[in-house]
Each structure stands twice: as structure tokens, then as C-alpha cells.
C-alpha positions in Angstrom: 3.3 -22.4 11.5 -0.1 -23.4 9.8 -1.3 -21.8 7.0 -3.9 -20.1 8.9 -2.0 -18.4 10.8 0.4 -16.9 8.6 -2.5 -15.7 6.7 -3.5 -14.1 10.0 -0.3 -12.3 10.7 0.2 -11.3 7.0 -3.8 -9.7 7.1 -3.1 -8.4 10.6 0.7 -7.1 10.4 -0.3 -5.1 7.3 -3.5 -3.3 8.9 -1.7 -2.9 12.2 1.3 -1.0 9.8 -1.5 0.8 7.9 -2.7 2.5 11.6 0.5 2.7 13.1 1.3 4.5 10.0 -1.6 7.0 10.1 -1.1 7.7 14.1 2.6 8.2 13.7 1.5 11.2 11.3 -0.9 12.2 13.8 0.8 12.2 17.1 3.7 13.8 14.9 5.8 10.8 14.9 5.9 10.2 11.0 8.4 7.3 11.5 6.3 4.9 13.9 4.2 3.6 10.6 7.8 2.9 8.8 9.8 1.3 11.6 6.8 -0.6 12.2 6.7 -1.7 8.7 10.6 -2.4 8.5 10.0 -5.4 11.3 6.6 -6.5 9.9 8.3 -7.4 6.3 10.9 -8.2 8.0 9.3 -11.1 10.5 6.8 -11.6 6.8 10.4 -12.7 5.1 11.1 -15.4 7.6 7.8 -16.8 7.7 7.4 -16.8 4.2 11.4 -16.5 3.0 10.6 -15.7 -0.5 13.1 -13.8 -2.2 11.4 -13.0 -5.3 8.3 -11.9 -3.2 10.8 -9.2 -1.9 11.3 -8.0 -5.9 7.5 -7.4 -6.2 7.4 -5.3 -3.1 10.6 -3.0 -3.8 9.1 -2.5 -7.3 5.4 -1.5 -5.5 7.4 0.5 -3.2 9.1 2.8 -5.5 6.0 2.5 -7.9 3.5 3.6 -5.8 5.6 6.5 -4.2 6.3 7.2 -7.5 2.5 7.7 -8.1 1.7 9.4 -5.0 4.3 11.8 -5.3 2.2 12.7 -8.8 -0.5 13.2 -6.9 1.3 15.4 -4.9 2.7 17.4 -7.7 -0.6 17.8 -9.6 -2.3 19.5 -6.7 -4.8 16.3 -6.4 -4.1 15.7 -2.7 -1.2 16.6 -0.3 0.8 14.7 2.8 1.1 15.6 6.4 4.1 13.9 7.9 6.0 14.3 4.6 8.9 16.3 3.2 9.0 20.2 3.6 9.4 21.9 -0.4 9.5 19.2 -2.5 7.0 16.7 -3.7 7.5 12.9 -3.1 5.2 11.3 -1.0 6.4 10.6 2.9 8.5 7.7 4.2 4.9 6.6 5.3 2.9 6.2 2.3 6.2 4.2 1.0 5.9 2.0 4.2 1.6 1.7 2.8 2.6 0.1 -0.1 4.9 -1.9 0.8 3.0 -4.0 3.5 -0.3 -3.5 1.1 2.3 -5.7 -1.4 2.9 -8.1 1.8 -0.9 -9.3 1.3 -0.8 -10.4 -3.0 0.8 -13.6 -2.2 -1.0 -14.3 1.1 -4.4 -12.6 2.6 -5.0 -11.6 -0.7 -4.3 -14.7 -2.9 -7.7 -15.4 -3.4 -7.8 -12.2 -6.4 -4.9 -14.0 -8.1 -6.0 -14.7 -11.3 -9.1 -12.7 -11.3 -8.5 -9.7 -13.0 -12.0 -7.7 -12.9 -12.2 -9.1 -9.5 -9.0 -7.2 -8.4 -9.6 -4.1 -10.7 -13.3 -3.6 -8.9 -11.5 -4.3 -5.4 -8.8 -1.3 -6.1 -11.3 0.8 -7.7 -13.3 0.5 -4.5 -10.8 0.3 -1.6 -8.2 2.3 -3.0 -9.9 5.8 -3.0 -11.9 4.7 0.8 -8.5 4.3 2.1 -7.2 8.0 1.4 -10.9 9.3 2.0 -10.2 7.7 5.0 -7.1 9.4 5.6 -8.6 12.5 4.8 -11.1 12.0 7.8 -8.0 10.9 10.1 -6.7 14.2 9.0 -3.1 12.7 7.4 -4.1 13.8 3.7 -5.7 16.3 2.1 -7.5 15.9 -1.1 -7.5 19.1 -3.0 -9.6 18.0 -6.1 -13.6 17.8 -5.9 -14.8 14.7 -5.3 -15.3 13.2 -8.5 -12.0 13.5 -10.1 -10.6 12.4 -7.4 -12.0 9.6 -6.9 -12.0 8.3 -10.7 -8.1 9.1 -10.8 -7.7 7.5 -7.4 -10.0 4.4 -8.5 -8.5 4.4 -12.0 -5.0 3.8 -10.4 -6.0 1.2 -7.2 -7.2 -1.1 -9.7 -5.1 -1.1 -12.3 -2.5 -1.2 -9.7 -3.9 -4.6 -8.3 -4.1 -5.8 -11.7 -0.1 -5.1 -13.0 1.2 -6.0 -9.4 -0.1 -9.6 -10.2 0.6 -9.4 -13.5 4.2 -8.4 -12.1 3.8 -11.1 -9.9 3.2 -14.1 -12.2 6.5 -12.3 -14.5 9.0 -12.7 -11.4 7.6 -16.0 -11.0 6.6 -15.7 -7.2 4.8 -18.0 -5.5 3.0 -18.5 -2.3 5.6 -19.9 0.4 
């Protein structure tokens, strides 16, 4: 497969999770965006058949569930499609970050090694994508806009920055 092309399915398979995700929640399947997810990284590991890569995104995985669920608990925002009394962030957020992870080595390369680049990028597209799941109706931010969005902006790009930076440590490299 060309180079090209894996880039395509990596940028494509990840966006088509991302929806799949957000309609499972709204047509009150929560699971579709998860399953989906499961086969997407699953296909992504043949194609690209990098072990290490699967480190990163387990680590992302549980990271960034980790820091939803903390939005969760602090009020800041709130999940449809996720888990009734208690606070951890749904299967589907999980399934988010994991194909989001997908792209670092791939549709994303080009932020490798450019730090403010990648900071600016999660500081913009970070909060845009939950505002966006706000509109869709599959979260609920509770804070005003402001704090939100400098938490939420705050978090995307330091997230982008120590996922590379976790990157470069495991020593993964584009297949």
C-alpha cells in the first residue's frame, strides 16, 4: 500500500470513528463509536504493524479517559452515553482518543517535532471538538465559556505536546 494511502485511511478511519462515535451516542447506541474503533486500530495495526505505536495509544487511552473522567468529576462538562452514578468518561470518549493517537505517527506526522505548532493545534481543535459535541447534543459543558475553554485548550495542547514527547521516549516510528 502506498504511503498515500495509508495516510488516507489513518486520516479517514479516525474521523469516520470520531462520527460513528458521536451517532452511536445519539441514536442510543453508545457502542457503535467503540466497536467501530476496535476494527479501525485493529486494520491501522496491520497496515502499519507497529508494536510500540500500540504502547503510545494504550497510554493515551487510559490518559485521556483519565482526564475526561476529571472533567466529569469537577462539574466542567458531563457525558451522554456514559456510565449511570459514577464518573469516568464513556467507553466512547476512550474509543476518541485512542483513534485521535492512531493519527501522531501518520496524518499527523507533519507536528512531530514542532512543539508550539502542536500546542496551538490542541489549544484550538481540542476545545472545537467538545463544543462540537455540545452542538451534536453528546456533552454538556457546565462551566461558562471561558474556563472552559482555557482548561479544555490548556489540556489539548499540552496533550499533543507529551504524547509526542511520549512518542519519541518509546522510540516509535512511522511504519
Amino acid at each position: 500500500m502506498k504511503n498515500k494511502t495509508k495516510i488516507a485511511f489513518n486520516a479517514i478511519g479516525f474521523q469516520l470513528g470520531w462520527w460513528l462515535s458521536v451517532l452511536g451516542v445519539i441514536i442510543n447506541v453508545p457502542l457503535l463509536g467503540p466497536i467501530y474503533m476496535l476494527i479501525f486500530l485493529g486494520v491501522h495495526y496491520q497496515i502499519f504493524q507497529n508494536q510500540k505505536e500500540l504502547i503510545l495509544i494504550l497510554i493515551a487511552g487510559v490518559g485521556g479517559t483519565f482526564l475526561d473522567s476529571l472533567y466529569t468529576r469537577s462539574g466542567m462538562l458531563s457525558f451522554r452515553g456514559g456510565y449511570e452514578h459514577i464518573w469516568l468518561a464513556p467507553l466512547w470518549i476512550t474509543a476518541m482518543w485512542t483513534g485521535f493517537t492512531a493519527t501522531l505517527n501518520h496524518a499527523l506526522k507533519w507536528l512531530d517535532g514542532r512543539p508550539i505548532l502542536g500546542f496551538l493545534m490542541g489549544a484550538i481543535f481540542g476545545p472545537l471538538s467538545y463544543y462540537s459535541g455540545q452542538k451534536l447534543g453528546v456533552i454538556n459543558i457546565e462551566w461558562s465559556w471561558i474556563p472552559a475553554s482555557l482548561v479544555l485548550a490548556l489540556v489539548w495542547g499540552s496533550a499533543i505536546v507529551g504524547l509526542y514527547e511520549i512518542n519519541k521516549r518509546l522510540g516509535v516510528v512511522e511504519s
